[in-house]
N, C-alpha and C positions, 0 to 999 in steps of 0.2 A: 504493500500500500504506500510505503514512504517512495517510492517512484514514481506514482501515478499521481501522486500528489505533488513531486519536485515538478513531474512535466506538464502537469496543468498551471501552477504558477509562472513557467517558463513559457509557457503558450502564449497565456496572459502578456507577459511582455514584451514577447516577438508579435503580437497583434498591434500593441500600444507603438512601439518601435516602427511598426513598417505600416501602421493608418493612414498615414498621410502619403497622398500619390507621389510618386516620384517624377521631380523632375524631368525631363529630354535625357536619354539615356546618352553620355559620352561615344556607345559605341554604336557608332552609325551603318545605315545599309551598305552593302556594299556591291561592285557589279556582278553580272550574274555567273553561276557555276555553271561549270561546264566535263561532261561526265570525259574518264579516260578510257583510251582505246586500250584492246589487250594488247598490244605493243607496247605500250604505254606502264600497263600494269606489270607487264614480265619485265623490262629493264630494270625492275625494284628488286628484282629475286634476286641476284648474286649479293649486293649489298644486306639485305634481307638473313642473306646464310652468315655474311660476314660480321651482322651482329651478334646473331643466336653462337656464332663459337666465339664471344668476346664471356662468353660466362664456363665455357670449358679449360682447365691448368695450364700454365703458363709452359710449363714443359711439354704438353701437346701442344699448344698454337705456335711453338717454336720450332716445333718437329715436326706438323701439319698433321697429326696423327688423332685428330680427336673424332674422329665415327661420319657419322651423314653429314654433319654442318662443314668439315675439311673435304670431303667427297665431292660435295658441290662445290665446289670452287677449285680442284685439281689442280689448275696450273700454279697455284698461287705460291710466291716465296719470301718465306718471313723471314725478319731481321730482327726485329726485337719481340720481348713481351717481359711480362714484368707484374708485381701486384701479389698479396697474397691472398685476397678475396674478403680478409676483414677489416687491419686497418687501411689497406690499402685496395682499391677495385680492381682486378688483375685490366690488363691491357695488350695490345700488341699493336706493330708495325708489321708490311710489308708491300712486297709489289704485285700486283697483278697483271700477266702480261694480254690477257684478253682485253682489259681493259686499260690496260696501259698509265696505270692509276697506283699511286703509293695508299694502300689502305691504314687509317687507324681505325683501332675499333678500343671500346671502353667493355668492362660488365656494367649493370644495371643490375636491377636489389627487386625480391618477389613482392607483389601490392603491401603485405603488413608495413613492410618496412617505408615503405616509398609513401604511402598515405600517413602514417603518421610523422615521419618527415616534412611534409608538407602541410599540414593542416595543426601541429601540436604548438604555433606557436611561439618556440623559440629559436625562431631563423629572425634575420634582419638582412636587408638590402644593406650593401656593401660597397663602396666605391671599387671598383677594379684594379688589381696593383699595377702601379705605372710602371716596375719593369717587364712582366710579360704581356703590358699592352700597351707600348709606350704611344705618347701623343694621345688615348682618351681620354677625353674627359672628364673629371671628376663626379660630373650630373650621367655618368652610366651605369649603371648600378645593377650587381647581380646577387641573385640567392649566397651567402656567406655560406653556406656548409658546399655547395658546390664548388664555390669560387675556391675555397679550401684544398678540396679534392683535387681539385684540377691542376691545383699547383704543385702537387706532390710528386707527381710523374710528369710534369710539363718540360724539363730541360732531357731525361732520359725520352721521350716520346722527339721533340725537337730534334736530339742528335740521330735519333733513328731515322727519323725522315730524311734528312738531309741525307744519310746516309744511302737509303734508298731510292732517292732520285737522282747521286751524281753514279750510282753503280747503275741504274737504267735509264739512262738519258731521259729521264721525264720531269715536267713541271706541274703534273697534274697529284694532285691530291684528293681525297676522300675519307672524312669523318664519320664514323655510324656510331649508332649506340641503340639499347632499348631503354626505355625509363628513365633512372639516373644515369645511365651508361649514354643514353642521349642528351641529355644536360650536358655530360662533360666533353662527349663530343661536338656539341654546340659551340662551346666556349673555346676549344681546341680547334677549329673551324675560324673562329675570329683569330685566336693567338698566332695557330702557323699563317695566316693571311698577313698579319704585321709583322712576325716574323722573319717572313720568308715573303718578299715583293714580287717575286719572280713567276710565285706559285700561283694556278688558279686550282682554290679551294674550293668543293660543295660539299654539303650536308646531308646526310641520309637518317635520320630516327624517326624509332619507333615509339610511339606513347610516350612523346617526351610533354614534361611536364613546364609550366612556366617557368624560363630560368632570371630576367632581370624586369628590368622597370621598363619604362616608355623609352628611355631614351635610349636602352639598350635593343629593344626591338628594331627600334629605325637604326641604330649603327649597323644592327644586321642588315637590315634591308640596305642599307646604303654601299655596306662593305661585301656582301653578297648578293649582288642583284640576281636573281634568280636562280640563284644553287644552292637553294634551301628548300628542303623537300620533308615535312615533319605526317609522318602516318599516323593518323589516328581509327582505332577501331571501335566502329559501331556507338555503346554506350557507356565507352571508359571513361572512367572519371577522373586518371590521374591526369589527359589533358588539361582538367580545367584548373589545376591547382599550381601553386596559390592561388588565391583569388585573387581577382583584378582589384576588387575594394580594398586590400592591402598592398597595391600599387605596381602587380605585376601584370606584362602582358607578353604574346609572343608575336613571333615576328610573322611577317608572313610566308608561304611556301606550305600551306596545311592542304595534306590529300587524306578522303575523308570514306573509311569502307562502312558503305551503305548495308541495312539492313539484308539486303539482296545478294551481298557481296559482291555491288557493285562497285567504282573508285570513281569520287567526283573529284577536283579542284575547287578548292575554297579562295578565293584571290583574297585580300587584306588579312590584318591583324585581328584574329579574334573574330570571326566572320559572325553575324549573329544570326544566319541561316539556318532552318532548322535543318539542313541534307548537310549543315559541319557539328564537329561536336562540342562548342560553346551551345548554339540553339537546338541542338540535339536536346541538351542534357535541361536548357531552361523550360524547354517544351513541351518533354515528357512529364516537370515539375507543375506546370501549368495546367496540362492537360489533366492529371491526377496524380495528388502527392499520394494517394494509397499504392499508386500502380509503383510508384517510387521506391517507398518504404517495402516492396514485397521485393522490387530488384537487389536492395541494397540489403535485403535480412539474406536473400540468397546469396547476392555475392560474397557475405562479410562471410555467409556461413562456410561456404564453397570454398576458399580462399584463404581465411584466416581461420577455421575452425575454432570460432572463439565459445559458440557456445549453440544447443541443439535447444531449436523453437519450441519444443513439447515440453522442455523443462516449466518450470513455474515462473513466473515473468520476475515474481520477488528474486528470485537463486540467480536470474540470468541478466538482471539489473543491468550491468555495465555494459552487455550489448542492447538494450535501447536505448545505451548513450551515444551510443556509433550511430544506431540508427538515426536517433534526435540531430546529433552532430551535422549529420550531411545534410540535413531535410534545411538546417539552419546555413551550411554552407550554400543553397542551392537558394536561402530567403536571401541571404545577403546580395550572394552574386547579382539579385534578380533587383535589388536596392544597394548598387555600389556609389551614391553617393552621399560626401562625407557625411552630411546633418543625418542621415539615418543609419547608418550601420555601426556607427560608434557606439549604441546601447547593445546592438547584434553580436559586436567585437565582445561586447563583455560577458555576454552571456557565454559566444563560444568558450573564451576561455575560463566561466565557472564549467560549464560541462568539462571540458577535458581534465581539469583538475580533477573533477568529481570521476571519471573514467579513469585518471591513473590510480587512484585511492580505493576504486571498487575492484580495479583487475588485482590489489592485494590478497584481495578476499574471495580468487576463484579457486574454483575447486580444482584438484589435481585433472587432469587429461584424460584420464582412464576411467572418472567417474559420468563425463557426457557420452552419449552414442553418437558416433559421427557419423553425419548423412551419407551414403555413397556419391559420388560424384563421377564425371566425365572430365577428362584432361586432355592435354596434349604434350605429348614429350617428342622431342626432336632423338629419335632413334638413333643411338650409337654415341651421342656424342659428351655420355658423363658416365662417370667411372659409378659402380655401387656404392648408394651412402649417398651421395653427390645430393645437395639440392638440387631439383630438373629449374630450369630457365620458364618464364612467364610470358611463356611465345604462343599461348593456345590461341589465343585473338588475331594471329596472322596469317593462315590460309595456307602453309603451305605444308601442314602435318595430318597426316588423320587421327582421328579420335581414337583414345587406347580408356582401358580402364585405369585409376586411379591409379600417382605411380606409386 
């Protein structure tokens, strides 16, 4: 009862908070989508395999040895890698001679980690260091725990490239990642661009997540005019995170796999179309937060087995704090501006307080039944034990049972 009581108080004043209509929303129409050819959609698959083996050991992506995700890309010859997968995101260099392209690729982190990353909080926008991006601007501003990341392996990542474009005559580069591993490919996309004057850089990720502010979206578009290519699938929600109301946005280059699994083009920043997945996800909210809250009880459940819905809602408290959390990340989004969401901010972050304080109090693992679910695991390419990679949303595995 003391939950149903905390979230009807808090209903209360997400109603109070968000009564007054909002303003002309900042983010404006944009021109129209336009759907891709399968030509179109197959140029994505080598880059595609080259991220899913950015999450397989650094002694196979060095040795090219890691199962299907190194199979599909056969010609390819790596130069570095690097990362120990915890404090550090494993990584790798090399060349591709099909495509005549020095690849980086990052790892990326399964949804638990990447959503609470991005929503718990305590990240701040960050001015970008002016030695690995000299001449920005101070008003560019990226996620601090990426920007972090990034720096860690950015002069060993740097000497590899270079390495690998004076041993293949090429000036061509290419960044992938999924998730977080797209984040920092992101940003690795901007650095070797300043870096390295010579190079022409583009961008390949998947479900990457908002990585800086405004100012940093346009440096991208400016510094990457059209080699920024960010996939988003169907109803993920790590695209839309951070939220824009805490001052992030992404740049543009967002290709968007429809319900159908078809591939449109989203042309600008944050498209607010419902066929990308900024209006995807505001749309769905609109259309019915019940139909919402049943996606996100399944997903949380699917994905973070945090806790099984037949339990008693008292026992399983802290997950309809997740669920409340998002419903509230999807009011804000929906009122990002500043006169209204400053009560929203606070709320979020009494819930998440109240979510790290209840996950004290969960019961061991063995005590929920875990629903069966469907996956997808990219065959061959992790050792037993292995965490599998968070690639079921990209079309290019079939369906196995639970791994």
């Amino acid at each position: 009862m003391v939950f149903h009581a905390l979230y009807s108080g808090i209903a209360l004043a997400i109603a109070f908070a968000a009564a007054s209509p909002a303003p002309h929303s900042p983010v404006h129409s944009r021109q129209s989508i336009t759907a891709l050819s399968g030509s179109q959609i197959s140029a994505f698959t080598p880059y595609t395999f080259f991220a899913s083996t950015a999450y397989c050991q650094p002694s196979t992506t060095l040795s090219w040895t890691c199962g299907a995700n190194c199979e599909a890309n056969p010609g390819f010859i790596p130069v570095a890698s690097g990362g120990d997968g915890d404090g550090t995101q494993f990584w790798y260099v090399g060349y591709d001679p099909t495509l005549n392209t020095v690849i980086v690729a990052h790892q990326g982190t399964d949804f638990s980690e990447i959503e609470a990353a991005l929503t718990d909080a305590d990240f701040f926008l960050e001015s970008l260091s002016s030695s690995l991006f000299p001449g920005v601007s101070s008003s560019v501003e990226a996620h601090n725990g990426f920007a972090d990341e990034q720096a860690k392996t950015a002069s060993a990542v740097l000497a590899a490239v270079k390495q690998a474009m004076a041993a293949h005559s090429t000036t061509s580069i290419a960044t992938v990642g999924h998730s977080l591993g797209a984040a920092l490919s992101l940003l690795d996309a901007l650095y070797l661009t300043l870096q390295i004057p010579s190079a022409t850089v583009k961008f390949f990720g998947y479900g990457l997540p908002r990585v800086g502010n405004q100012a940093f979206a346009n440096l991208i578009d400016s510094t990457l005019p059209n080699r920024v290519s960010h996939v988003n699938n169907k109803e993920d929600l790590v695209p839309i995170l951070p939220g824009m109301f805490l001052g992030f946005h992404h740049p543009s280059g967002e290709k968007h796999i429809m319900d159908d699994n078809s591939w449109v083009a989203c042309p600008g920043q944050d498209n607010p179309s419902n066929e990308c997945v900024v209006g995807v996800r505001i749309w769905t909210f609109l259309i019915s937060s019940t139909e919402v809250r049943a996606t996100m009880m399944d997903r949380t459940v699917q994905l973070r087995w945090d806790v099984n819905i037949d339990k008693d809602k008292e026992q399983g408290g802290f997950f309809e704090i997740d669920r409340f959390t998002t419903l509230l990340y999807f009011q804000i989004e929906l009122n990002h501006t500043q006169s209204q969401s400053g009560a929203l901010c606070c709320i979020l972050a009494l819930l998440r307080t109240i979510k790290k304080f209840t996950r004290l109090l969960k019961p061991p693992l063995g005590e929920w039944s875990a629903p069966e679910v469907t996956r997808v695991q990219p065959a061959g390419s992790l050792r037993d034990g292995d965490q599998p990679p968070p690639f079921y949303e990209y079309q290019l595995y079939p369906r196995t049972k639970s791994w």
